[in-house]
Structure formats: structure tokens, C-alpha cells
N, C-alpha and C positions, 0 to 999 in steps of 0.2 A: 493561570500559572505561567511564571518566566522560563521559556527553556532556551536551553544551552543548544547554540549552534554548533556544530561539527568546528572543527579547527582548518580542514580541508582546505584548499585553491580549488578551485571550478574552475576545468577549464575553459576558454572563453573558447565559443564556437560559433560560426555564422549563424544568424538570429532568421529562422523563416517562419511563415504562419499560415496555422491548421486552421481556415477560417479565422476566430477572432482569439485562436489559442496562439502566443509564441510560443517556441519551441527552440533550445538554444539562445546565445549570447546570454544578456541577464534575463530572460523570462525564469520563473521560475519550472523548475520540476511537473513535468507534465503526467496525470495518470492515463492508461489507456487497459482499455478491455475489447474483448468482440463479441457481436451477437451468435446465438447458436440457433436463432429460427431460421427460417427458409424467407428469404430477402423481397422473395413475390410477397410471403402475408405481410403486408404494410401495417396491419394493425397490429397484427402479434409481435413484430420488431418494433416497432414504435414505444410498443408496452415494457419491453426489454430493453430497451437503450432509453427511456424514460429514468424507469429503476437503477440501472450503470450511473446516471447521472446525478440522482441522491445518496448512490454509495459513494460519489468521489469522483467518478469516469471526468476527465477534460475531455476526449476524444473517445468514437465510439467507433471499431472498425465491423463492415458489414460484406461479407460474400458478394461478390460478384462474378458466380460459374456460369449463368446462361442468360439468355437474352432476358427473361421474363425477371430475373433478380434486378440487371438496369432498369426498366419498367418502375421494378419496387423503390430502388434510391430514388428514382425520379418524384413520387411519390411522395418518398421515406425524409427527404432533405429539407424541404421547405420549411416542417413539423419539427421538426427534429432542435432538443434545446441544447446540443455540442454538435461541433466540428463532426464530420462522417468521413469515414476513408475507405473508398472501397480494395478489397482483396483479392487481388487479379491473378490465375496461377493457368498457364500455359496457353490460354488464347488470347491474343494479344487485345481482339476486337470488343472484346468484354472491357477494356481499359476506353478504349475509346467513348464505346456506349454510355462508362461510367463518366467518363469526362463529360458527355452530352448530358447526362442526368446532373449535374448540377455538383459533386462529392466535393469538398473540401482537399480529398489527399489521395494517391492511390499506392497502392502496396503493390509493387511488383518484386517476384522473384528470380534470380537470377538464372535459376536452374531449370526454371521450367519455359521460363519464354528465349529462346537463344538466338535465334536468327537476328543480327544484328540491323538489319532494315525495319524490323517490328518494332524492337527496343528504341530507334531513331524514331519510327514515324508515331510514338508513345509520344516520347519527349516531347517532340515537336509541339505537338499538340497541347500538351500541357503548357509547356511553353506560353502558345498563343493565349492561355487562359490565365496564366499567372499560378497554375498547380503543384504542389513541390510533390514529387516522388519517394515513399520511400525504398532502399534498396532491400529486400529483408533476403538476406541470406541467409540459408538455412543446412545445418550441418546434414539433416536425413535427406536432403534434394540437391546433392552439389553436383554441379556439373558433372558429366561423366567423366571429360577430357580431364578435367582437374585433379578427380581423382584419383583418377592415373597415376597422372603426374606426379603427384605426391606418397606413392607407394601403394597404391589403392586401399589409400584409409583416410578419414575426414583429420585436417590437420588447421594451428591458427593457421598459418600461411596459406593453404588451400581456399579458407574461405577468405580471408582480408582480399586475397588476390582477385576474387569471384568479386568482389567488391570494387575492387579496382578497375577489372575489366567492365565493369557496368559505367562507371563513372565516364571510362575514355569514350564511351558510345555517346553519352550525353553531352560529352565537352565537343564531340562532333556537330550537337545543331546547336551548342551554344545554352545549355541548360545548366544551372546549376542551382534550381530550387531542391536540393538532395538532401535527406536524411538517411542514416545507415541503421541495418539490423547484421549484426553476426551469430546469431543463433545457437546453439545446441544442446542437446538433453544433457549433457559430460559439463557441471559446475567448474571443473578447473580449464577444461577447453575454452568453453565459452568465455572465461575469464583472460585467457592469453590471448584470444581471438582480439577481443573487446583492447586489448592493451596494446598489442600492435598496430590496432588499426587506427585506435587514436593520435599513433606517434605519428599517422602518416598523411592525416586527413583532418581538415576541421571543419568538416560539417558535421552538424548535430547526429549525436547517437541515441539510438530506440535500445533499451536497454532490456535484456529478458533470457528467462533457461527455457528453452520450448521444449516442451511435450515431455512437465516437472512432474505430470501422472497428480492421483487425489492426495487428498489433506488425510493428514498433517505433512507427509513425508516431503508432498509438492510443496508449501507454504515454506518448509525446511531451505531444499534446494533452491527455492526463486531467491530467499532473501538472504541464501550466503553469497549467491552469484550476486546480485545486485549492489545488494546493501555494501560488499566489497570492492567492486568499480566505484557508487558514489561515492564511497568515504578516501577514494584518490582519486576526487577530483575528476572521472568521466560518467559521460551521464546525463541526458537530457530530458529524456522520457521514457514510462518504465510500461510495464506490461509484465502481471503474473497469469502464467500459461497453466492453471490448474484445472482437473478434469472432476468439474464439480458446476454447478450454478457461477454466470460469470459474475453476478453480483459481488459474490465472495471474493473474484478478482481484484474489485475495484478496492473492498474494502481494506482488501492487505496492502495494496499498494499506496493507497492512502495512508493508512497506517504506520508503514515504514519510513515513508517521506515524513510524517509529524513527529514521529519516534525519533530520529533525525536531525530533527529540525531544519529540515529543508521543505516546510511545510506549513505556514500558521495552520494551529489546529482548529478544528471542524468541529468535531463530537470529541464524547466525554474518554476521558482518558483513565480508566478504571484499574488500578489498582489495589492489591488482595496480598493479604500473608496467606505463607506454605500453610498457617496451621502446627499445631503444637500440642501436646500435652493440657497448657494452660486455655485451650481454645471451648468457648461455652456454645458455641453455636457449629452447627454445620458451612464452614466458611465455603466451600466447594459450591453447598448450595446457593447459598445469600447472594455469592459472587456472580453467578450467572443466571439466578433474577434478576439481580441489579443491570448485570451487561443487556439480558433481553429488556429491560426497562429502559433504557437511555439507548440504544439500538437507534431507534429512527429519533433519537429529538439530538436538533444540533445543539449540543452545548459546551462551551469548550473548554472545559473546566477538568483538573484531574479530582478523583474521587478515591475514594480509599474504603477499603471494606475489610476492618482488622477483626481477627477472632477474639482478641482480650483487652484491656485496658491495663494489662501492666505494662505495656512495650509497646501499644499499639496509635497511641496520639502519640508518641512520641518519634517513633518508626513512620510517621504519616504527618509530620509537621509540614511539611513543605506543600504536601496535598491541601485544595484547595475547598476539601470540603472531603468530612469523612465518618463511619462509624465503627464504635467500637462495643464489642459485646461483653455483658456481664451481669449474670444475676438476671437471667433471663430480659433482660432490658438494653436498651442501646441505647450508648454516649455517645451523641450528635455532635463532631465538632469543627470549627470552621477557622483556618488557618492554625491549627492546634489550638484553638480554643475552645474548650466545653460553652457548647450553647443550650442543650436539651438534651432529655430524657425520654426514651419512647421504650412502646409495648416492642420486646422480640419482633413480634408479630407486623408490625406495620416499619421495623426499619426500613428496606425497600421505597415506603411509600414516603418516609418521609427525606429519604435522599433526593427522590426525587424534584419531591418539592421545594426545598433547600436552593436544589441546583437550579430548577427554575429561576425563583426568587432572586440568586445572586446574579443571574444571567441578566436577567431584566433589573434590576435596581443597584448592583453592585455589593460588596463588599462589606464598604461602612455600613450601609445600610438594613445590612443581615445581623449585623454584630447588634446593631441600635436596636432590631426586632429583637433580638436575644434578651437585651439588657437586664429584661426584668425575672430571668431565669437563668443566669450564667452563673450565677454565686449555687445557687440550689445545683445547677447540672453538674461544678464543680465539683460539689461535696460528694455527691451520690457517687460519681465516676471514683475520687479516692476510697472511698466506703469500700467498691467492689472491688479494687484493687488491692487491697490492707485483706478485705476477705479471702481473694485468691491467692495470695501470697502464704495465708496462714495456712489454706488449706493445700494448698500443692507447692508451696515452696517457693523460690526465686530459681530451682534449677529442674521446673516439671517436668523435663525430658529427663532427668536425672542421667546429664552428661557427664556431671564432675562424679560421678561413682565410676563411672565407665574408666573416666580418666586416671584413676585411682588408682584401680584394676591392671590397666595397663603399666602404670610405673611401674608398681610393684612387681610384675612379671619381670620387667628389665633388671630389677634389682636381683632376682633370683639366679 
């Protein structure tokens, strides 16, 4: 399927790199998640940042609170199929260790490491290694002094400036492998956070609503905060903060980068009517067999999964592969073309299959497999559709009675 890029300007931002991910200038949109094991089991983090990395994950960030988690990156990195960033929060020496274990990026925050000789002798170090920093500031850990400052409540200016003050520390030994995070749970804060600081800085942004809480309400707030910075243009790499399996992180933020189109697409793009009156099948269900069916296969194709055949090739033309129900049987069709007729029972399987096929051989060549069955899949699909028509109408939600109802009360 062709999708439509955003209309947006990107803005251009210094281009650094997370290992062999860019991040900023033209790279494109980076995803990122973190592990939630304990950073010693090398193999249980392994297995989780494995998984991150077939939902979508570019980058994979991993704890680093005590000696024995450096130990695990040390470990964790050589194995490891993305970029690793370790997450450093109040001892400085845990950045260091991380830097000796090999990490690709390190996360420092502003609020918790202060001493300005630690935050130097970080940099430094990095530095000498080629490591770019990111700043992630965070609206529940801001400096105490800041907060002060700003009326003792988290504000954008409190954190931008928490941002700022980090940067002057690094412009001191001469670092400027930087990337920024402005943080916080409050979707409109973080959003003015995120817009000020862009006006004032062009190093790449880490973009994200931290501690968005569980699905659905988290999925809600990450991709108003988000999806609203990328679509003006700020925005380098995203990170959904949800309190759930981080897998599910990766895949939203995957998802909203292809939804977007600031993202060629990966996996299947699944596609479902509300459902209606006229609908012969349990659309709710079909729809999410279908979604756990294409789950782990990459294909990148959108799919359609309509409840009827009066509205439903046609409401799904553009879909790249689709079915529709009726008469207990499902209208197979590919670019809006009826190609087959299947059991209820086996549509699932045979979308599957479908999607396979056009993945590996294309297009024409699905149409040419069809050939000898498109006239018969043709007919069947009008059949069910002249049936459903007779039998519930062209208005099955019987709206225009409603509408009826309504005038005539105004005439009254």
C-alpha cells in the first residue's frame, strides 16, 4: 500500500549515532523501549531486548543501578542485535562502569546526578569514547533548586532550563554528542516543554509522556503527546512509557511512526469496520484472530476485515488485500477485486495466505492465481449482496426512520 506522508517540516537537528542507529538530522524516526529485568541476568535481558527488537525497538535502554548490572551490559552488549543505552540515576560511577562495559548511549538525568564535577567527569569520558549522552529530564525528579525557583511546581521553563544547565556543564569539556528528553506525565506540559526547547536547541529530541500508567488510557496519552510534536516538525526518537509488557511499547511506537508515515511499514496494517446491522459475522472477533494471526509475520501490506459485502469492497478499495462476509462465506478480495470464495470458517486462514503470497510474488501475480475464479468470486459476492439488501434494506441501522422522527418533531 502507498501511504501518505505527513505534510510537516522536520526539523533539521544535529545527526549523532546510537551505535549503528542515527538519530536526528535526516535519519529517520527512531523507536526506543527499556528492559524491565534485573540487568545482572544477562540471559533473561537478552531474551527481552531480543523480543523489543522484533516488535520494532531501534534502541534498547537497560538499567544500570549497581556494579553487578555493568558486569551484565558488559555481557549484554557484544549479543545484543540494537544499539544499548545504559540508564544512569544518581551515581555517577555506574555511567562510568557503563561506559567501560561497552553501551552504545548513556541516559543521564539531570535531577539526580548534580554535582557538577561528576556530570564533567561523565562527559569527559564519553567524550574520549565517541558516546553521545542523553539529557532525560524528567518532570517527577527536577532539581529541587529549580523548583523553587519556578514556584515550587514542575513548569516547561523549569525543565528546558534543567536542560540547559546540563548542556553548559558539557560545553565545559567540549562535548556535544547530546540528545534531550523533557519528560512528564501532564500531555500538555510535556508538550510545551518539548516546544520550547526546541526553539532553543538543535540537538536531537527523545520524545515521550513518562509514567503514561497501563493500556489503553497510557497508549491514549503517549500518542496525543507524541503523535502531536511529530506532526510540527519535532521529534527524533520516540519512547512509549506504558506500565505493561515493554514489548507493547515498541509496538505502539512502531505503529504510530507507520500510521504517519514517517515510517515504511513492517507488519500488517489491519483494518476492520465498526460493524452494523448489515454485518453477518462477528466482526470484533474475526478482527482479532486476524490481528493475533499476522502479530509476528512481517508483512507489509494493509488488510481489511469487513462485516458485509454491500459497503465493504468498496469501503476497503484502497486495502491491499481484504474480506468480506456473507451468506456465511467470505469474499476474498485483492485491490477491490473479488478473487475467491471461502468457508466463514477458514477466512482467517485464507487472509493469511493471500498476504503471504502477495508478499513473496507480488500483486499481478495473485490477480493471475485468481484468474480462473474471479468471475465465479464476482458473482457470488453480488448474489450476497442483492440478498442482503432485500433482506435488511440499504438503511439496516434504520437511520433515515430516526431522521424522520426527528424532523417531524421540529415541524411540531
Amino acid at each position: 500500500m502507498q501511504l501518505i506522508k505527513s505534510s510537516y517540516e522536520r526539523k533539521k537537528t544535529k545527526k549523532l549515532m546510537v551505535g549503528n542507529v542515527g538519530v536526528g538530522g535526516d535519519a529517520p524516526i527512531s523507536v526506543q523501549s527499556m528492559t524491565i529485568t534485573k540487568t545482572a541476568d544477562v540471559e533473561g535481558t537478552l531474551q527481552q531486548i531480543y523480543a523489543l527488537a522484533a516488535a520494532g525497538a531501534d534502541i534498547v535502554r537497560c538499567t544500570c543501578n549497581e556494579p553487578e548490572a555493568a558486569v551484565g551490559l558488559a555481557r549484554i552488549v557484544p549479543r545484543s542485535p540494537v544499539p544499548i543505552v545504559a540508564d544512569i540515576h544518581h551515581q555517577y560511577k555506574r555511567a562510568l562502569e557503563a561506559l567501560e562495559a561497552g553501551v552504545d548511549c548513556l541516559r543521564l538525568n539531570p535531577g539526580n546526578i548534580r554535582k557538577p564535577e561528576h556530570i564533567k567527569a561523565v562527559a569527559s569520558e564519553a567524550k574520549d569514547r565517541n558516546i553521545p549522552i542523553r539529557i532525560g529530564v524528567n518532570g517527577g525528579s527536577l532539581d529541587p533548586e529549580l523548583y523553587e525557583k519556578y514556584g515550587s511546581k514542575v513548569t516547561p521553563e523549569a525543565m528546558v532550563e534543567s536542560a540547559l544547565r546540563e548542556i553548559d556543564y558539557f560545553n565545559q569539556v567540549d562535548f556535544d554528542l547530546i540528545k534531550i528528553s523533557v519528560k512528564a506525565s501532564s500531555v500538555p506540559l510535556m508538550i510545551e516543554a518539548y516546544r520550547q526547547l526546541s526553539e532553543q536547541v538543535d540537538y536531537p529530541l527523545h520524545l515521550g509522556v513518562t509514567e503514561a500508567g497501563p493500556p489503553p488510557a497510557g497508549i491514549v496519552k503517549s500518542t496525543a503527546g507524541i503523535a502531536t510534536l511529530l506532526n510540527e516538525g519535532i521529534g527524533d526518537t520516540i519512547r512509549y512509557s506504558l506500565t505493561t509488557d515493554p514489548v507493547e511499547e515498541a509496538r505502539m511506537g512502531r505503529t504510530l511512526l507507520e500510521s504517519l508515515g514517517l515510517r515504511e511499514r513492517k507488519n500488517v496494517d489491519l483494518i476492520a469496520c465498526p460493524s452494523c446491522g448489515r454485518a453477518e459475522i462477528d466482526v470484533y472477533e474475526v478482527a482479532e484472530k486476524a490481528q493475533q494471526a499476522f502479530q509476528d509475520k512481517e508483512l507489509p501490506l494493509q488488510v481489511a476485515v469487513m462485516g458485509c459485502v454491500v459497503n465493504g469492497p468498496g469501503e476497503a478499495r484502497d486495502a491491499d488485500l481484504g474480506i468480506a462476509a456473507g451468506n456465511k462465506r467470505g469474499h476474498l478480495f485483492i485491490k477491490g477485486v473479488n478473487v475467491a470464495v471461502v468457508p466463514e470458517d477458514e477466512m482467517v486462514d485464507a487472509l493469511v495466505e493471500w498476504a503471504t503470497y502477495i508478499s513473496d510474488n507480488g500483486f499481478e501475480a495473485a490477480l493471475e492465481r485468481a484468474k480462473s475464479t474471479r468471475e465465479e468470486a464476482r458473482k457470488a459476492a453480488e448474489q450476497d449482496r442483492d440478498r442482503n439488501l432485500q433482506a435488511k434494506g440499504e438503511d439496516a441501522n434504520a437511520s433515515e426512520a430516526k431522521v424522520a422522527i426527528i424532523e417531524k418533531s421540529r415541524e411540531e
